[in-house]
VEXVEXLO-979799 format. One record per residue (C-alpha): residue number from 0; residue in three letters; chain; z, y, x. Coordinates in pm, 1 decimal. Layout:
% residues N
pt num NUM	residu ALA	chaine A	w Z	v Y	u X
...
END
This chain:
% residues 125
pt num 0	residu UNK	chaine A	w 7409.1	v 17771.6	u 16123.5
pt num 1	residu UNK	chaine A	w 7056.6	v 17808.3	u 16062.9
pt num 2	residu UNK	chaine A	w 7071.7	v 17401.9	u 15924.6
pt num 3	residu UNK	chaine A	w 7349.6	v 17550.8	u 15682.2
pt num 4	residu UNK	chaine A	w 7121.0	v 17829.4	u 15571.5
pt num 5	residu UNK	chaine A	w 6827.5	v 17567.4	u 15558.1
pt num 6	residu UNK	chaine A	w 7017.8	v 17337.8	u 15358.3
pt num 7	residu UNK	chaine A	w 7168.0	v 17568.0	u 15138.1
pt num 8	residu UNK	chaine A	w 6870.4	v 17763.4	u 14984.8
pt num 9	residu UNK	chaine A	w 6693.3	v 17409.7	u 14953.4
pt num 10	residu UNK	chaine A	w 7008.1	v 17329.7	u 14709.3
pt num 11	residu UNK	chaine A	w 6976.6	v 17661.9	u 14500.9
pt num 12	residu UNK	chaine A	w 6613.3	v 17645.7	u 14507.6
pt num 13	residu UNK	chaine A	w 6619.4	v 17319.6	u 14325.5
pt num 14	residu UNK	chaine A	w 6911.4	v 17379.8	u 14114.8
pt num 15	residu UNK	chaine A	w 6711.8	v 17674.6	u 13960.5
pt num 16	residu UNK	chaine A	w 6412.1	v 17423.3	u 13966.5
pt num 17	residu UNK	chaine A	w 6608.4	v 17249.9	u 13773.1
pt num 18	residu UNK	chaine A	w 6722.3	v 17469.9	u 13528.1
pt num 19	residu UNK	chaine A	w 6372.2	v 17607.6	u 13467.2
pt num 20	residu UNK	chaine A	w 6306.4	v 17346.0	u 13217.0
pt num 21	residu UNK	chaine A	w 6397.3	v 17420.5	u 12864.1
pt num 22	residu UNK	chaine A	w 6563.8	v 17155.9	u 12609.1
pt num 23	residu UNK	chaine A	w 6560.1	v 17190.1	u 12205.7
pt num 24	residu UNK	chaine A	w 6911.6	v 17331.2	u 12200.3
pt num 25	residu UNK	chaine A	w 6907.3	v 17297.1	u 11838.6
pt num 26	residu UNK	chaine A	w 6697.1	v 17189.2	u 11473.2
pt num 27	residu UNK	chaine A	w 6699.1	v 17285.4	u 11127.0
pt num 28	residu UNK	chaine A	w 6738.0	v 17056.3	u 10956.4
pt num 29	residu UNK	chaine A	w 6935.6	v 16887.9	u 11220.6
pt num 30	residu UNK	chaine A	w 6839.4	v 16538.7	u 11386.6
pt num 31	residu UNK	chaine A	w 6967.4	v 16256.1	u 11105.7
pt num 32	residu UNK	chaine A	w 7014.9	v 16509.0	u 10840.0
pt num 33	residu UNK	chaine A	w 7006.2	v 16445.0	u 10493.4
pt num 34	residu UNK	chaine A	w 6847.4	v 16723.9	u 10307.8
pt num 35	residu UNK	chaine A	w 7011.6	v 16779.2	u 9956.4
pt num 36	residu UNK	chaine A	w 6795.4	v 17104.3	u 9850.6
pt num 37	residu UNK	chaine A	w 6420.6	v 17156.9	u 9867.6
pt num 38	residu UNK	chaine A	w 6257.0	v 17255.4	u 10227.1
pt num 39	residu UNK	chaine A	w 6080.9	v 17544.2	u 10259.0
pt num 40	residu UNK	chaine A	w 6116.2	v 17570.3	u 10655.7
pt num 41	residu UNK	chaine A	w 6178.5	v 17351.3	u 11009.4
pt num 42	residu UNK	chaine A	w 6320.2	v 17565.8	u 11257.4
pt num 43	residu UNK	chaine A	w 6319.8	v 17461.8	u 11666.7
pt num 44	residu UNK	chaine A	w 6564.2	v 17639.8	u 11881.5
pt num 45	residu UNK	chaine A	w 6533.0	v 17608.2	u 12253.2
pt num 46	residu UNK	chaine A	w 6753.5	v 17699.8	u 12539.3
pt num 47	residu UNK	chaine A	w 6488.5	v 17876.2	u 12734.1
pt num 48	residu UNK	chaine A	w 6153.1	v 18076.6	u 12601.0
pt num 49	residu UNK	chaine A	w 5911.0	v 17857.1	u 12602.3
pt num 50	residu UNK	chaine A	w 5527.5	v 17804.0	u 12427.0
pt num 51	residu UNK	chaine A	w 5535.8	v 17554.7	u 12137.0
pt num 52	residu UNK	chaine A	w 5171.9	v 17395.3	u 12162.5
pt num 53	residu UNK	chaine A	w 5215.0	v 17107.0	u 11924.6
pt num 54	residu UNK	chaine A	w 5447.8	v 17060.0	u 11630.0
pt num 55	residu UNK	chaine A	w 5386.3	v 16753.5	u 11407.2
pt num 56	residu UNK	chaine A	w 5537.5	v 16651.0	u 11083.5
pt num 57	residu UNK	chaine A	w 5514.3	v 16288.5	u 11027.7
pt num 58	residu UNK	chaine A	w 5615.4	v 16134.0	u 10697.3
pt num 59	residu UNK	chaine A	w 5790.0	v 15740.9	u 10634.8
pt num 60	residu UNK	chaine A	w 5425.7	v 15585.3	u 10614.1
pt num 61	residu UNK	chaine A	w 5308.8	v 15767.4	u 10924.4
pt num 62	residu UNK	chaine A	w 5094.1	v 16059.2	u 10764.5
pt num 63	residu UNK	chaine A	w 5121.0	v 16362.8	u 10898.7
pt num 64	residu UNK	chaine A	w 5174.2	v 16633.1	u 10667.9
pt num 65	residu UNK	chaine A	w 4966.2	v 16958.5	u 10703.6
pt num 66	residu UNK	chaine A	w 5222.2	v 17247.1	u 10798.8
pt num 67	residu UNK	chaine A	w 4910.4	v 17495.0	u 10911.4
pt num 68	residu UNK	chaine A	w 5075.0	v 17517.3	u 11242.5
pt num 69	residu UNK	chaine A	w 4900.9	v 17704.1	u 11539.2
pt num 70	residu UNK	chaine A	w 5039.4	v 17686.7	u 11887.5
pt num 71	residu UNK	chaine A	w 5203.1	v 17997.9	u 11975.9
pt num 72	residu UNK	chaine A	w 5080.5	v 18212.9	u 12309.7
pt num 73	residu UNK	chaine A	w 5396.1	v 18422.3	u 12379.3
pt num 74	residu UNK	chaine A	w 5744.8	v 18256.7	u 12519.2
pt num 75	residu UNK	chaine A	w 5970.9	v 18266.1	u 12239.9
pt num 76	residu UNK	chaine A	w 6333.1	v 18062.2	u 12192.4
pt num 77	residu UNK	chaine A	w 6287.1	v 18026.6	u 11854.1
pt num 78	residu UNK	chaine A	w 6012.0	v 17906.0	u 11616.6
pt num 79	residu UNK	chaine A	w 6026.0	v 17881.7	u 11257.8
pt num 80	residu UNK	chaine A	w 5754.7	v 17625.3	u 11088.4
pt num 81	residu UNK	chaine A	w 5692.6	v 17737.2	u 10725.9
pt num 82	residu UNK	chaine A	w 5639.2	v 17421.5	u 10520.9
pt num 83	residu UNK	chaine A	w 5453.4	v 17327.3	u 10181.9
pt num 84	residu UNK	chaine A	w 5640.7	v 17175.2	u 9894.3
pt num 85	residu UNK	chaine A	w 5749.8	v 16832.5	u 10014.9
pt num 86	residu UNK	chaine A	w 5834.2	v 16524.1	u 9879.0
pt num 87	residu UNK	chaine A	w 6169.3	v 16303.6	u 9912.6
pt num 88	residu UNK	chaine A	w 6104.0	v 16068.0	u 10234.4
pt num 89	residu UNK	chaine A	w 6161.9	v 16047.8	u 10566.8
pt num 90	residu UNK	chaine A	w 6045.6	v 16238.2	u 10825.9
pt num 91	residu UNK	chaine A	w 5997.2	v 16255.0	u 11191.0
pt num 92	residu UNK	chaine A	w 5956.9	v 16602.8	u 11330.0
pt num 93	residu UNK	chaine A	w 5681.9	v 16550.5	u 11718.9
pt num 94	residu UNK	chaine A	w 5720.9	v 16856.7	u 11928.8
pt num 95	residu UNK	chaine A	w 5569.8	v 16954.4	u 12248.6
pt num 96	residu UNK	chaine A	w 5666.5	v 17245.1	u 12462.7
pt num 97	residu UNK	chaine A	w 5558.6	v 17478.8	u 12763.5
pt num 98	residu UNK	chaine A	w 5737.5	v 17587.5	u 12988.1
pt num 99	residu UNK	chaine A	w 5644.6	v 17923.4	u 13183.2
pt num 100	residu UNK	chaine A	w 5602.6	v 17740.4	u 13524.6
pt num 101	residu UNK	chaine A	w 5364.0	v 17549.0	u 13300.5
pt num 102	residu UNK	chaine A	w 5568.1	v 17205.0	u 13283.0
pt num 103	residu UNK	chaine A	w 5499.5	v 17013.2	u 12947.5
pt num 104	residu UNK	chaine A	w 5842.2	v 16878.2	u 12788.1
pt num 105	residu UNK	chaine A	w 5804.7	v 16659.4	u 12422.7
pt num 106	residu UNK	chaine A	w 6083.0	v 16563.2	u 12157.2
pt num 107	residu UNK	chaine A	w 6126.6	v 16445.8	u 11851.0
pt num 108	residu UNK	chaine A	w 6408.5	v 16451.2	u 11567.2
pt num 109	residu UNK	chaine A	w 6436.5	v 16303.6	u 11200.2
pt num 110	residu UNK	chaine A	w 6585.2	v 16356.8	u 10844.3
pt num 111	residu UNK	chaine A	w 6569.4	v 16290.4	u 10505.2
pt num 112	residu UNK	chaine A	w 6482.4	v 16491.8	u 10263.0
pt num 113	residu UNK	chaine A	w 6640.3	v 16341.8	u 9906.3
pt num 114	residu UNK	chaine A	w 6675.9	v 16631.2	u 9668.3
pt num 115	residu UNK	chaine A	w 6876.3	v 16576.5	u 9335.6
pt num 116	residu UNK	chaine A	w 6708.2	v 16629.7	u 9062.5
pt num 117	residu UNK	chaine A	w 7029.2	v 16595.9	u 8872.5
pt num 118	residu UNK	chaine A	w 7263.2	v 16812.2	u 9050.5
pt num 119	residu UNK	chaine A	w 7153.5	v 17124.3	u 8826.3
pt num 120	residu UNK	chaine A	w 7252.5	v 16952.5	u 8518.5
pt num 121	residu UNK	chaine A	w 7532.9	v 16777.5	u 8572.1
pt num 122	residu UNK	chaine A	w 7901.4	v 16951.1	u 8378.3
pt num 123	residu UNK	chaine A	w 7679.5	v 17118.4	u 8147.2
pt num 124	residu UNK	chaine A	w 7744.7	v 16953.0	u 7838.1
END
């Protein structure tokens, strides 16, 4: 009984061990997207509060743009990056994460950004 017990709270100790670590859940834009419209934000959504100590916005040539970002010191789930005017490339978005036991977690996810500079003009003749 007791190596039942033992055995059992070692299991749901490390399940929630497990679970303590937080994932991006989801990305605005989204990972691959193609961006049709100009980009005034990148938003990170995570599936646990967590403490977003880097974010990094990288562009095709491997310059990183200046987004004025400042790592944040309360646990939120969601963090909203307010960006400058960009222009059409691709981009990689480098993220790194804390966790409250203190566990580091990084990620990264990419779009395009192609606006048309037609599309307000078109069927207006």
């Amino acid at each position: 009984m007791n190596i039942k017990n033992f055995i059992t709270t070692s299991l749901l100790l490390m399940s929630s061990l497990v679970m303590a670590h937080s994932d991006l859940d989801q990305s605005s834009p989204a990972n691959g997207q193609t961006v049709n419209k100009p980009l005034n934000e990148i938003v990170l959504t995570f599936t646990q509060p967590v403490k977003l100590v880097q974010f990094e916005l990288v562009s095709s040539d491997q310059q990183t743009v200046d987004t004025n970002f400042k790592p944040t010191l309360e646990d939120k789930t969601e963090f909203v990056i307010k960006l400058n005017s960009l222009d059409e490339d691709d981009y990689t978005v480098l993220w790194t994460i804390m966790g409250g036991d203190g566990h580091k977690s990084e990620g990264d996810f990419s779009f395009t950004l192609k606006q048309s500079k037609h599309s307000n003009h078109s069927n207006h003749h």
